[in-house]
N, C-alpha and C positions, 0 to 999 in steps of 0.2 A: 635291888629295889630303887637306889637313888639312882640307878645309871636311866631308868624306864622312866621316871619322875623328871628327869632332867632332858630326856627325848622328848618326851608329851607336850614339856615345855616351850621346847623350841620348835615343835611343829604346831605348837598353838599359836607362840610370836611370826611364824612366816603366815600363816592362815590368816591373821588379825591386818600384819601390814599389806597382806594383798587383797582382802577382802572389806575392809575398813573403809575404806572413804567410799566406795561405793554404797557397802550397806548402810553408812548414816545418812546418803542422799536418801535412798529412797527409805527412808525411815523417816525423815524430817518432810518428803513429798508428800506419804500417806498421811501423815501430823496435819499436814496444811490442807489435803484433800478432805480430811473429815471433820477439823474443824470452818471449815468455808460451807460444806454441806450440813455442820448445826448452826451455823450463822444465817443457814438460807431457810429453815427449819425454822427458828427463833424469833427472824423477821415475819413469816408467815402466820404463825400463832399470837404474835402480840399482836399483827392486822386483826385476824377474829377475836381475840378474847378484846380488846379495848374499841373497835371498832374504827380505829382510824390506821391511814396507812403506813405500813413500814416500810426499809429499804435495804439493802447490803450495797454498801458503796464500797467499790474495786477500785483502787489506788494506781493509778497505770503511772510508771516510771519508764517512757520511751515506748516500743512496741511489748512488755510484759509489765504485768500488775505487780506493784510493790508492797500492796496492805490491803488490807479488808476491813472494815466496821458494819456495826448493824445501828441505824437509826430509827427513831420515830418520826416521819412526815406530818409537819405542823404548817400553818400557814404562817407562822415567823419566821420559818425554815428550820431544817433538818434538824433535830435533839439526839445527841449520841445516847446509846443506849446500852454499848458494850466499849469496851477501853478499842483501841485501833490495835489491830493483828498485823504485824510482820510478816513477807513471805521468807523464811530462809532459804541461805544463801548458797548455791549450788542447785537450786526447785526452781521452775518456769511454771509463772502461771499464767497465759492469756482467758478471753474469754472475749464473747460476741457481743457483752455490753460493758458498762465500765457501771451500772445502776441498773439491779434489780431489786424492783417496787413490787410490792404485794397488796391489796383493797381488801376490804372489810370483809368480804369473802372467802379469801385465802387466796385466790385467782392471781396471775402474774398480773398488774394493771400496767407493765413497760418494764420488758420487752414483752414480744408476743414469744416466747419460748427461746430456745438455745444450749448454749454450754458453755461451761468452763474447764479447761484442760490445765491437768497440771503434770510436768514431767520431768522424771530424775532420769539418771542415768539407766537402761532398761527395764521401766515401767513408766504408763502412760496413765492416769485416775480423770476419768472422763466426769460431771458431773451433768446429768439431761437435764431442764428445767422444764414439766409441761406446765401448758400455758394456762390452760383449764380451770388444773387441781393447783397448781402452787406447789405442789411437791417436787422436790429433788430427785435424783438417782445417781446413786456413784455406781459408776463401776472400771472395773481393774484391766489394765492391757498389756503386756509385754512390747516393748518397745524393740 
């Protein structure tokens, strides 16, 4: 019994260090893929429930985004609304704007629609923005 106890073990330690850094990439991807699509969500509905516009400001550090925030669009300028998001480290997030704005509507008012990509190590989490509805979409790729 301890010799099957002490096997399981050590084919649990080879399984962890070769599967390990990968699985916490995309583990920390999908973390950032679906909280960037409630930040995109959050900004959209505080546009309609308060009637003025909101934003999700994308943090670009060189050619990938380094943070996210959600703001309230005021005419003194920008009011945070959520603490500023981190992208963790070993995740690529680009995206087609670096500021999407949402109108009293819920409607993208800039850009006119796009994406935001974010990718770990074999997987790819696409986010669609239509332009219309203001609403988000994730969805999942293998890389």
């Amino acid at each position: 019994m301890v010799t099957v106890v002490v096997i399981l073990g050590i084919v649990a330690g080879m399984a962890i260090t070769r599967f390990g850094h990968d699985t916490l990439a995309t583990v920390d991807a999908e973390g950032v893929a679906r909280r960037v699509t409630l930040a995109m969500r959050l900004a959209r509905r505080q546009a309609i429930s308060e009637g003025v516009n909101a934003a999700v400001i994308l943090s670009p550090d060189g050619t990938a985004v380094s943070s996210f925030t959600v703001v309230r669009a005021a005419a003194s300028g920008d009011e945070p609304v959520e603490a500023v998001m981190p992208v963790a480290s070993g995740v690529t997030m680009v995206a087609t704007a670096a500021r999407w704005e949402f109108d009293y509507t819920g409607a993208l008012a800039t850009p006119s629609g796009g994406t935001v990509t974010i990718t770990s190590p074999g997987w790819t989490w696409t986010i669609t923005m239509n332009a219309l509805t203001g609403q988000p979409r994730l969805s999942r790729v293998a890389s």
